[in-house]
C-alpha positions, 0 to 999 in steps of 0.5 A: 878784728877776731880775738887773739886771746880769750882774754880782753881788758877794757879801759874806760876813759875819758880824753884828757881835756882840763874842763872835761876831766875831774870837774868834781876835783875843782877847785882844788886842782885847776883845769891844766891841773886836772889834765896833767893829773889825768894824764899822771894816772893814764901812765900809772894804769897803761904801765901796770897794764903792760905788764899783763900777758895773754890779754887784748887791751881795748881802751874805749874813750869819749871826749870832744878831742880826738884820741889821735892826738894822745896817741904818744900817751898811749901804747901802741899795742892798745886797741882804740874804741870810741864810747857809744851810748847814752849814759854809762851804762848803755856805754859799757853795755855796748863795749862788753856785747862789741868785745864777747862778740869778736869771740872773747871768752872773758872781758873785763871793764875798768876806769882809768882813774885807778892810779892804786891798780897793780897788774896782779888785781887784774890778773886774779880778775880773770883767775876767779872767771874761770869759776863765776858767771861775773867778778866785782870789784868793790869800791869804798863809796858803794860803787865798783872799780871793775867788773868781769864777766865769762858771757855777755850779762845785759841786764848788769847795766841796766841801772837806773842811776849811776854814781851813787852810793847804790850802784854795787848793791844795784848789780847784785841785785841783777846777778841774783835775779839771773841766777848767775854766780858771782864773787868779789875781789880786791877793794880799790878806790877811783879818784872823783873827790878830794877825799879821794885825794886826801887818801890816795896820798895819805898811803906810803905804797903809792908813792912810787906812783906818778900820780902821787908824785904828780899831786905832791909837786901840784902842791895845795894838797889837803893832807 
């Protein structure tokens, strides 16, 4: 397939398979737990997703199912991409050089575990490419929740460890180097840990969300 906007977003996923999915969220949700919370933040992101315009959405899964068995979870305008690589960055590597090379001009990547996303974060992502060589967008544990690039940037993967507290400051380091520009937009934060739970659901603005209204019926919550 060609581009049909110059825009692509690119969801990065999992399958939502209970003893694949969260593992770090054990044990305070249980594996049918964990799949029905993933499955609550799928629709939270797919939903904001939607609302975005002139953007091709690409969600690149991994997992040992099958994506055509979540296919009634997932719209049917998304563009379905299997992960390929050895390690999370080789895997986004991949993705960002498969989608710059159908002739996009902008390709951003994100998690699908992000259930505080709002479409206009993304859409103020693609805004500030107009201007930088790539755009970050931080998380709270030192890491980052998306990255956005205006050209295909290898070497922004090429991190030796990934799901530490050095990952941002890692991909800075890379940018500099290069001599690429770069800027940073909003703050948001994934859900790995409990105390991601325990602040996710300590925030009134996502209560609308049916993540939260998901872990409020899951009860055990450690508020």
């Amino acid at each position: 397939m060609m581009a049909g906007n110059e825009n692509a977003l690119i969801i990065f996923s999992r399958l939502p398979i209970g003893r694949e999915t969260k593992t770090r969220l054990s044990p305070l949700l249980n594996e049918e737990q964990r799949e029905e919370l993933h499955l609550a933040m799928w629709h939270d992101i797919f939903s904001e997703v939607l609302k975005l315009r002139r953007i091709d959405v690409f969600l690149y899964w991994t997992g040992s199912g099958d994506v055509k068995d979540y296919l009634k979870f997932i719209p049917s305008s998304f563009h379905l991409m299997k992960q390929s690589g050895v390690n999370l960055g080789e895997r986004m590597k991949n993705a960002a050089k498969d989608i710059m090379s159908l002739g996009y001009r902008r390709a951003v990547i994100i998690g699908s575990d992000i259930p505080s996303m709002r479409a206009e974060n993304i859409t103020r992502v693609f805004n500030a490419l107009n201007a930088s060589d790539a755009v970050i967008g931080p998380s709270k544990d030192g890491g980052y929740w998306l990255i956005g690039m205006s050209r295909f940037i290898p070497d922004v993967f090429n991190i030796t460890s990934w799901g530490n507290s050095s990952v941002l400051n890692s991909t800075i380091e890379i940018l500099k180097a290069s001599g690429l520009t770069y800027e940073f937009v909003d703050t948001l934060n994934d859900m790995d840990t409990p105390d991601d739970v325990m602040e996710f659901m300590k925030l009134t603005c996502n209560e609308s969300s049916s993540t939260y209204k998901y872990l409020e019926l899951a009860g055990n919550m450690p508020l």
